[in-house]
N, C-alpha and C positions, 0 to 999 in steps of 0.2 A: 504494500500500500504506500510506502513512502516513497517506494522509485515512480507510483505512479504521478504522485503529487510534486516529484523534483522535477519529472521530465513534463509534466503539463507548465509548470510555471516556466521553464524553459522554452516550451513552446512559444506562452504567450510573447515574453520575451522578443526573441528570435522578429513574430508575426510583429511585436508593435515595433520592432526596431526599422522592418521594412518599411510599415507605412509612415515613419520617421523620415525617413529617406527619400520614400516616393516625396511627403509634403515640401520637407526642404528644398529637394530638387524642382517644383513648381513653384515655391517663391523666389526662389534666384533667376529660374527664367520670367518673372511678372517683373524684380528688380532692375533688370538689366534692358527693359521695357524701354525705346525712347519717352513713349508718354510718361512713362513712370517718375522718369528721372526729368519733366518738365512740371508733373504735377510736384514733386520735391522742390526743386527750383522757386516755381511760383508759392509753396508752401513757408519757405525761408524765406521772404519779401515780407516787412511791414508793411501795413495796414496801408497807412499812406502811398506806398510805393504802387499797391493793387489799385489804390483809388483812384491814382493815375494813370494806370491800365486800362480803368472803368471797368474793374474787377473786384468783386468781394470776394471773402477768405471761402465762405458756404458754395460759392461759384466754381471754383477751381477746377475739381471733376469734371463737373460739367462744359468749362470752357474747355479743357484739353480734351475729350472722349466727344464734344460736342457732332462732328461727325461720325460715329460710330454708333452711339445709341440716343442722342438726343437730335431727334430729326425734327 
């Protein structure tokens, strides 16, 4: 009974370490995003600086993705 409970939790292990991986591996590909790294950009900019954009901070997403999903 104890090999079975060593090698289940090894299991899980193992499985959660995958899907660790798989996730990682899709946030570095979203990171390396041009959009990503202009939504960052425009996120570093005070207030003011967007204001003279004619950009608010709530805006951002929506101004960089604005062709993609805000039609």
């Amino acid at each position: 009974m104890a090999i079975a409970a060593t090698h289940s939790t090894q299991t899980r292990e193992k499985s959660s370490g995958v899907f660790d991986s798989i996730i990682n591996f899709l946030v570095r590909i979203a990171e390396s995003n041009g959009r990503m790294k202009a939504v960052e950009r425009l996120n570093a900019m005070s207030d003011s600086e967007l204001q003279a954009r004619g950009l608010k901070r709530e805006d951002i997403v929506r101004h960089v993705f604005r062709d993609m999903f805000y039609i």
